[in-house]
C-alpha positions as CSV (number, residue, x, y, z in Angstrom):
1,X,0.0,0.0,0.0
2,X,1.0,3.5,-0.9
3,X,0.4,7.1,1.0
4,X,-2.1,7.6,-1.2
5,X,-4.0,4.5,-0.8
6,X,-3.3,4.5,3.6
7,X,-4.9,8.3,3.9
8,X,-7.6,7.5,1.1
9,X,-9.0,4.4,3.7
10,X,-8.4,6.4,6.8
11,X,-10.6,9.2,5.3
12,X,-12.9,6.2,3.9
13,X,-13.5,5.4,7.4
14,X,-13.8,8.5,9.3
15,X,-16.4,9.6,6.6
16,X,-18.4,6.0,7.9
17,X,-17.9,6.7,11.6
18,X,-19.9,10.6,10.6
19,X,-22.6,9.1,8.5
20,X,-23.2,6.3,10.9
21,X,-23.2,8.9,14.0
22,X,-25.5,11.2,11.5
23,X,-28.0,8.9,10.9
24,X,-28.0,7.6,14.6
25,X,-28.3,11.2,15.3
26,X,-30.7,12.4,12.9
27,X,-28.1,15.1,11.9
28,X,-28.6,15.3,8.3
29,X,-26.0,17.1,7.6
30,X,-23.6,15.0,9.8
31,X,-25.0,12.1,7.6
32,X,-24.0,14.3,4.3
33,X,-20.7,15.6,5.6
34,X,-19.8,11.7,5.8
35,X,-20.8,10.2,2.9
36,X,-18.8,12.9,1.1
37,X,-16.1,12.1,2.9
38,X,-16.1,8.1,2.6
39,X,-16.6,9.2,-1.5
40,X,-13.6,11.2,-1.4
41,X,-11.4,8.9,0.4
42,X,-12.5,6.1,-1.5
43,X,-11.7,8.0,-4.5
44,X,-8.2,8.8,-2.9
45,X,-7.3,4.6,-2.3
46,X,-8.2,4.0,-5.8
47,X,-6.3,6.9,-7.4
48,X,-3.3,5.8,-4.9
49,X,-4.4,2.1,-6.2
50,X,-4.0,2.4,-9.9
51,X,-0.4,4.4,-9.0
52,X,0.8,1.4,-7.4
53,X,-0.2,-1.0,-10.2
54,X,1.6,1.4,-12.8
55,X,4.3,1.5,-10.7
56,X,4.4,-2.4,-10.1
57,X,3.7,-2.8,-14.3
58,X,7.1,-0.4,-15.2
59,X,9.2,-2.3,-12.8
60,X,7.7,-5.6,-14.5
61,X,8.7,-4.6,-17.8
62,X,12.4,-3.0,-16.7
63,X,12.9,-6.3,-15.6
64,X,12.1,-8.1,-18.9
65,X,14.2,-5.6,-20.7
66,X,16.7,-6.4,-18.9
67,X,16.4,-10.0,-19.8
């Protein structure tokens, strides 16, 4: 896992634990708050996701060059 991917998850979750206290709430916009953040951070992981899988393809093909 990458930086990206470790802070996209963290905000993934703290964006649950506000939706889910929303809704037990009633806070409404608690609730929204969240769910935009869980969005973004889930948009962050798979952003820092596809990075690492770049990443992972170039050294793959460096080392068949090399062969």
């Amino acid at each position: 896992m990458n930086r990206d991917e470790v802070r996209g998850k963290a905000q993934e979750i703290k964006g649950r634990i506000k939706e889910a206290a929303g809704t037990l709430t009633g806070n409404k916009d608690l609730e929204s708050e969240g769910a935009d953040e869980r969005a973004s951070g889930d948009a962050l992981e798979s952003a820092g996701r596809a990075r690492r899988k770049v990443g992972e393809a170039l050294e793959e093909l460096g080392e068949k060059i090399r062969k």
